[in-house]
Structure formats: C-alpha cells, structure tokens
N, C-alpha and C positions, 0 to 999 in steps of 0.2 A: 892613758891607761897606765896605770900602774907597771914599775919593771917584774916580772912576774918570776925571773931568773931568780930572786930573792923573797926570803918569808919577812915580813914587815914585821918587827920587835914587838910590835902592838900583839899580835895574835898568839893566843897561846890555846885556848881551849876549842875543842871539837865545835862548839856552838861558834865561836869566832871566825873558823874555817868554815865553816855553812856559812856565813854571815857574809863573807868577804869573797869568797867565790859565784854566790847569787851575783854580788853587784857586778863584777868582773865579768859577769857572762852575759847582763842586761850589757853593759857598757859596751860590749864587742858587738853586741846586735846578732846571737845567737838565734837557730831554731832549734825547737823543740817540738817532738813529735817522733821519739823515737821510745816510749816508758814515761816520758813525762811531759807535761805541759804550762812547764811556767820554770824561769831562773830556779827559784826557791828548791823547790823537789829536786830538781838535776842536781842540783847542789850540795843536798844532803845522801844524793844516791851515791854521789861520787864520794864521799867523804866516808860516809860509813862502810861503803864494798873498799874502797884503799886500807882503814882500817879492821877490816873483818870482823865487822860489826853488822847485826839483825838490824834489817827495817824496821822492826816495832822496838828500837833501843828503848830500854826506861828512861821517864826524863833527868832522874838523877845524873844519868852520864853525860848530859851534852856539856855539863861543866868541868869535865874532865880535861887533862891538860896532854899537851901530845908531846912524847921526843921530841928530837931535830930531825931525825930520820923519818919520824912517819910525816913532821910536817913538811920535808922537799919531795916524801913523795905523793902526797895529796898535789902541791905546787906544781909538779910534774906533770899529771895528770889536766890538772886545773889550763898551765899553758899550753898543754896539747889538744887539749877540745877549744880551745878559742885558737889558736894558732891553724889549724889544721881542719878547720870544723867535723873533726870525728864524731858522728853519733855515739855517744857513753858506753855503750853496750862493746861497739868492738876498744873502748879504751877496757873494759872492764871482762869483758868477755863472757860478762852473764847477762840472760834475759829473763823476762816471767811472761809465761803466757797462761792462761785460766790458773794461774795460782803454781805454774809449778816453774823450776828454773830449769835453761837450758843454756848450753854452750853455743856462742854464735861469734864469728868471723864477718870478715868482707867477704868469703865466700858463699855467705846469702844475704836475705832479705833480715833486718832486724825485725821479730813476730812484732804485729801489733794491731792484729785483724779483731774487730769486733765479736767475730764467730765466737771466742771463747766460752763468753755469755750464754750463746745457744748449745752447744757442747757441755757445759755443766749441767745444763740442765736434762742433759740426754735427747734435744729436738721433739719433746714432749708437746704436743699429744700426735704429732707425727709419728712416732715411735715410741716401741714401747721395749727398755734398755735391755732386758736375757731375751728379749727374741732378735735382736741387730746379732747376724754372725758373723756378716764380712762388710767392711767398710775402705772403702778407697779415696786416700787423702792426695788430689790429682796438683800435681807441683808443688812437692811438699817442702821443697829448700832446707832448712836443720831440721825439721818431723815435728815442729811445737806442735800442728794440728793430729797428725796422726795419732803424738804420744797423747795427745791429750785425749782422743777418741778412745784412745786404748783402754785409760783410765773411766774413760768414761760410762764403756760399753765391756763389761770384765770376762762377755765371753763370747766376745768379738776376737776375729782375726784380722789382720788391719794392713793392706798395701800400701807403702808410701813410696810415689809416682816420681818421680823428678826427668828429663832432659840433661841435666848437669850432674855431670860426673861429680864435681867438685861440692855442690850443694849437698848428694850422697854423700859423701864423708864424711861430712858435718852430722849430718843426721843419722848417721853410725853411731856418733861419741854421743849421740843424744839417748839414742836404742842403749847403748850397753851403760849409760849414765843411769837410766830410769828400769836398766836389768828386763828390758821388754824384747829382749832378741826372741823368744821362743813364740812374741804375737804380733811384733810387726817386723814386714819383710820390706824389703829396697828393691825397689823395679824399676832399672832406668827404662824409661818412653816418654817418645811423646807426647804428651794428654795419652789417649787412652789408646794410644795404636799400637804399645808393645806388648798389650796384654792379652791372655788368650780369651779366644772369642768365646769360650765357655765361661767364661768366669761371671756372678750375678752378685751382683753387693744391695745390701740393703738401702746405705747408705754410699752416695757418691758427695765428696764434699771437693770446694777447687777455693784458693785463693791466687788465682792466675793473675800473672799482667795484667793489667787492664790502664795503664796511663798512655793516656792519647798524646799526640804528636805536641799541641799546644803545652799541655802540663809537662810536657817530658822538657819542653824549652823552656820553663820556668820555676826549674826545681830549684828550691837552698839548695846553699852549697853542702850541707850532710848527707841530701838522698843521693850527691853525686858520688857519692864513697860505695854505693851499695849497687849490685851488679846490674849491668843493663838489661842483661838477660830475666830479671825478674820485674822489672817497671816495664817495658817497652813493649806496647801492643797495636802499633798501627797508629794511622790517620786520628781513627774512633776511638782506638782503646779494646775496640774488639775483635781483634784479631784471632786471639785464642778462645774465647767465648765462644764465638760461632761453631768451630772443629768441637768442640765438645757438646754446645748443645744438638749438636746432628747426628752425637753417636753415644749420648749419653742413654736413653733409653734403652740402647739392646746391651748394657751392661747390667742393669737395675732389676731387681727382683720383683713381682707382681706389684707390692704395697712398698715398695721404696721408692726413695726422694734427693733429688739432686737441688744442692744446697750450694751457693755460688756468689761470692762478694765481687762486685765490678766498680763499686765504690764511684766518682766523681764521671763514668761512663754509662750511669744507668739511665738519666734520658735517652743517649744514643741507643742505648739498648731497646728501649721501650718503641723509639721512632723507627726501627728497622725491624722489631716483628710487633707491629700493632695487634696482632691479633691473639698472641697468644696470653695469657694469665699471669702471670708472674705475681706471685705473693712477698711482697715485699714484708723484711721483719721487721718490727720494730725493738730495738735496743733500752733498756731501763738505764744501762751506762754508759750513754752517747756509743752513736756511731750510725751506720744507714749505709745504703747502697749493695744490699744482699738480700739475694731472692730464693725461693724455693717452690719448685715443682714437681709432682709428681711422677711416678712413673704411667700414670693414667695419661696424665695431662701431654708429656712428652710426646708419648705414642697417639695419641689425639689428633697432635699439631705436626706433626713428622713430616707432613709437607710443605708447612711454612719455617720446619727449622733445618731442613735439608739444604745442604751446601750446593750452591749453581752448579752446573757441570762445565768444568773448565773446556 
C-alpha cells in the first residue's frame, strides 16, 4: 500500500482524491456498512464532507483542484479509516437517516436501520399520520429514529428511551440540532420500565440489540468501535426482545402498533414463540428482519409472550 503520510504529485483534482482513496480502501480490505456499501461511495463521502461539499455536487466540480491543505486533510482522514478501521461517520461525525443529518460519536450506534423507509412513509395503512399523538422510540442512542418520527408524525409527542446516559447526550445535540426540544423528550429506562405506567403511545418503535453471541464473535473490525451496549443481546440475540415484547402491549393504545427490527435474530425469534403472527416488512431499499404487531395481536398472545417467572 501506498505511504499514505504523503499526497502522491499525481493527484490533484477532487475526482482524483475519490479515485485513489476507493483503491486504498479496496486494498486495505475495508468494511462497509456504515452509509455505504462499496469502496467507491465511502470515498466520495469522505471526500466531499472533508471538503464541505453537497452529496449531489454538480459534475462540473469533480475537476476541480484542491490546495495542499484540504488535500492532507482528506489524506488524514483517508489513513485514519484504513489505519484504524473507523466507521466514516465517527471520522466525520455526520450521519443520514431517512433523509435527514445527525450528529454521531462512538458514543452510539452509527443509524442505519431500514425503519427509515417505513417512517417516511408514516407506517401507512397501519396508521393514519394527525391521529399518531404519542410515539416511543425504545433505545433510541443519537434520536435518528425519534427525530425522524417527529418529522414524520407533526402532531406527535415523541419519547426517546435510552439505558445510556452517554447515548442521551448524543441525542440532545440531535433534539436542539433539528430545534425539536418542545416534541421530543429524553427518558433514561430500560426498555419500557422507567416509564409511567399510564403513559399509551400509538406507536411503540425499538431498534434494540439484537446480535447474538455467534455474530457478536465475528464482527469487522468497524462494529468493534461502536458501543457493546448497543450490539449485545445474548446467546439468541434476544435478550432485550423478549422484556419488551411482554410489556409492550400495556403501553400501546387500542389501534396501535409495536414495530421492531431484530434483524439477522429473526428466525430465533420466530422459533421461540411459534405461535404468535409477526408481520414481517418488506423493504423497496433492501433490508429485512423487522416485524410489526398489533396492539390486538400482543394482548391476544400475552401468554405466549410473557416472561417465565424467575
């Protein structure tokens, strides 16, 4: 590989720096799967957010020529994600989730739940978007999903859940970034047991743990940057799954719906309550492993999703 301490005389335009950081990131035998999926993309993310440049750049500009200054610090950037295997997002400290940006650290998950998809659309024909008044975004790490419920649902009030201290303050700077302090609140709990027992959401949404013991031993070295508290969920992967789906219905209002990505644990899931429905989505922009139930359906089944008594 290339000495990466130095810019190669050869490069000079934006396009060239896209060009030569793709190969240098195939070459290092990088993952991707944090915003993007393939060399090429990372490469033009990284290039353009160092430069402070719009993802839809005109193409006029890829031939534009960079200082010496932006191009050691693209360089900089460039050997810190292969050196280091940093997910982009905490080299850059921005993310997108359903179209909007947010601030994210090592102190959460970088967003990259499928939900978005279903959240633009308002969980249509499940719901219907000015009657949703209260929604609870259960382990919400930076708030992408909350804010994004927020936006989604404009006269919703909207609880975001976390356990971690640390992942709340992330999703503070995300609240007062998107000017949404007056409709989503921060409630540290765990899953749903810091919340008062009166409280009834239309909508319950969770992108909890759920990587089982196996996937949690054969993570790239990028997920290993991102907090264990947000990948680790047991044996199965369902660890936190089960506490929710056992007390997710007396949170839920008559005609609402608890909505739940378990992602690479959903046979587990399937094999350990056979009996109950689970309506799996189907995604237009890839993705899978997220279910949705009713508050019908829950209350239905409440003896097969009741927790054993210890």
């Amino acid at each position: 590989m290339d000495n990466l301490q130095n810019v190669p005389p050869e490069l000079e335009t934006l396009r060239d720096f896209v060009r030569y950081s793709a190969s240098r990131f195939n070459e290092g035998g990088l993952f991707f799967g944090h915003g993007t999926d393939n060399a090429l993309d990372e490469a033009a993310a990284l290039v353009l957010h160092t430069l402070r440049l719009p993802p839809d750049l005109p193409a006029a500009w890829w031939d534009s020529r960079l200082t010496a200054s932006e191009q050691q610090a693209i360089m900089a950037r460039v050997r810190r994600r292969i050196e280091e295997r940093l997910p982009l997002p905490y080299l850059t400290h921005e993310a997108w989730f359903a179209g909007l940006p947010f601030y994210v650290d090592r102190r959460v998950l970088v967003p990259r739940s499928p939900l978005a998809e279903y959240i633009q659309r308002g969980f249509e024909p499940w719901l219907v978007g000015d009657d949703v008044r209260r929604v609870v975004d259960v382990g919400t790490g930076g708030g992408c999903i909350a804010i994004a419920c927020a936006y989604a649902f404009p006269e919703a009030q909207v609880d975001a859940v976390d356990i971690s201290r640390d992942a709340l303050d992330v999703a503070a700077i995300n609240i007062q970034r998107h000017h949404l302090e007056e409709r989503v609140s921060l409630v540290p709990s765990d899953l749903l047991d810091g919340l008062p027992r009166e409280n009834r959401y239309d909508l319950i949404i969770s992108n909890p743990p759920y990587v089982d013991a196996r996937d949690m031993s054969e993570l790239a070295p990028e997920f290993r940057h991102e907090p264990r508290l947000g990948l680790e969920a047991g044996q199965d992967g369902l660890d936190l799954v089960r506490r929710l789906l056992a007390r997710a219905g007396d949170f839920l209002t008559e005609e609402g719906i608890l909505v739940v990505e378990v992602g690479n644990s959903a046979p587990a899931l399937e094999a350990a309550y056979p009996t109950v429905p689970f309506l799996w989505l189907e995604f237009e922009h890839g993705g899978d492993g997220v279910f949705l139930l009713t508050a019908d359906q829950l209350r239905e089944h409440a003896d097969a999703l009741a927790l054993p008594e210890s």
